[in-house]
N, C-alpha and C positions, 0 to 999 in steps of 0.2 A: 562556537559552543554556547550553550544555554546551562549557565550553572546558577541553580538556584540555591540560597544559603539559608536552609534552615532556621540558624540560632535568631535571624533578623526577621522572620516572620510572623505574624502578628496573629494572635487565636482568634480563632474567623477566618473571616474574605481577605482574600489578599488575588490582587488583579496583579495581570503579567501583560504586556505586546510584546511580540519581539521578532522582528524580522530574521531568518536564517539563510545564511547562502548555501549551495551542493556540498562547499567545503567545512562548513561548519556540523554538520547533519551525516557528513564521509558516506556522501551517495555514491554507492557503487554498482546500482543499476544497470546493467546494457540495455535494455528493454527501453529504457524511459533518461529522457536526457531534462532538467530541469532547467527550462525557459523562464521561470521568475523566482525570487527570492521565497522561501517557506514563512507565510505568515502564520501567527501563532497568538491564539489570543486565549489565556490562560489564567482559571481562579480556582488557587489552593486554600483550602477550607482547612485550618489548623483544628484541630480536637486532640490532646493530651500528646500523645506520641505518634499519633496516625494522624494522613494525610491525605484527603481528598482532592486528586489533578481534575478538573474537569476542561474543557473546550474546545475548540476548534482546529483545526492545520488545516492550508490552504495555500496551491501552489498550480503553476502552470508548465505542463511538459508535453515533449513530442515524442509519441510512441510511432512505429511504423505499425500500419496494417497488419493482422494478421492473416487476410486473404487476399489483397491486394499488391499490396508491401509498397503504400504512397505512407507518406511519412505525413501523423496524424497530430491533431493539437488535443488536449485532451486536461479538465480542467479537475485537479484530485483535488476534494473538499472531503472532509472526515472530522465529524464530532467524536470524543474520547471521554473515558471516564477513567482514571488508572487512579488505584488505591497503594498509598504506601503505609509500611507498618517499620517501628523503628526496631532491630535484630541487633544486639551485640553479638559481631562474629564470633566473639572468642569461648562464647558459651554452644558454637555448634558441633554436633557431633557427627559424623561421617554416616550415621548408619539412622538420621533425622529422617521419619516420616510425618511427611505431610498433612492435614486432613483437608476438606473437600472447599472448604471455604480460604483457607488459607493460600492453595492453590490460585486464587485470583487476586491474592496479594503483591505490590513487590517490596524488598526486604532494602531497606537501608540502613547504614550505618554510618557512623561521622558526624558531620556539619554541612555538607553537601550535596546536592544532587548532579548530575551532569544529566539535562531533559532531551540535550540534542537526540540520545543514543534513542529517548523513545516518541522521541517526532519521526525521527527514521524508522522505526519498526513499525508507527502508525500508518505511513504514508506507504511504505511497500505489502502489509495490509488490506489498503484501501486499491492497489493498481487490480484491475478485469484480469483472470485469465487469459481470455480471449477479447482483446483491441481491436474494434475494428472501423473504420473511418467513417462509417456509416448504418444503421441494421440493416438496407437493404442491398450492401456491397455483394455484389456477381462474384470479385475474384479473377483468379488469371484462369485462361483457357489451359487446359492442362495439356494439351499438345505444341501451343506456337507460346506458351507463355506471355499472350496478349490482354492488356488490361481491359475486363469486359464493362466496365465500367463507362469507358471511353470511347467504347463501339465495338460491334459483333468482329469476330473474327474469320477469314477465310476456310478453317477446317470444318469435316463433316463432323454435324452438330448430333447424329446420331450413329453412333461408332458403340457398337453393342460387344462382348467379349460371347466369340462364339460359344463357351461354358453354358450357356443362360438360352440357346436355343431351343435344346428339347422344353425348359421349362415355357418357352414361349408358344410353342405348340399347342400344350396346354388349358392355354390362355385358350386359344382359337374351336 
């Protein structure tokens, strides 16, 4: 966990490192297995009741292909800006509407932060949709299920669905 305390930080700059492990951060990814610790280099900017996070997170994991499916290294790096504003809970109301700017705030209350929870929302953020071990990955043959990556496969490489005939007529 990364719990930052509040009452002890200093109006201005206030620098953070802090290495995190998968358990600290409660990776619960399948997609992505994380291969090094979450480095985390962080300067909260005190102003009255608001909080400027700014900096980096930086980590190494192994995703699998998503056209090949060879198990990929893949290095997440992501700068962050995340603004806090200080909320006494006890003054909300169930039926509190937001306005547009306040929306990109997050709301704290206490003498605490716990930052693990948005190193981890940064970091699954930053993962691709679509992983893939290389941009110019072939993928598997979709008939023998052979890695084309690795070398051509045996089956007929032009296997048309007879659907698409008359339109080929067409063509000619």
């Amino acid at each position: 966990m990364f719990i930052i305390d509040i009452q002890h930080l200093r109006f201005g700059k206030n620098n953070f490192h802090q290495e995190l492990t998968s358990e600290d951060i409660r990776w619960d990814v399948d997609r992505a297995q994380l291969t090094s610790p979450v480095r985390v280099d962080l300067t909260i900017r005190k102003i009255e009741d608001k909080l400027l996070f700014s900096g980096t997170c930086e980590t190494e994991a192994n995703f699998v292909c998503d056209r090949c499916l060879t198990e990929t290294k893949y290095t997440v790096q992501k700068p962050f800006e995340l603004y806090f504003r200080y909320r006494d809970r006890r003054n909300y109301s169930k039926d509190l509407e937001l306005t547009a700017k306040e929306t990109q705030e997050c709301d704290y209350s206490g003498h605490e932060i716990d930052f693990s929870v948005y190193v981890r929302e940064v970091l699954i953020l930053t993962i691709p949709i679509k992983i893939l071990c290389r941009d110019d990955c072939k993928g598997l043959c979709s008939h023998c299920g052979q890695n084309l990556n690795k070398g051509h496969c045996s089956c007929l490489t032009m296997q048309t669905d007879s659907r698409w005939e008359q339109l080929k007529a067409l063509q000619t």
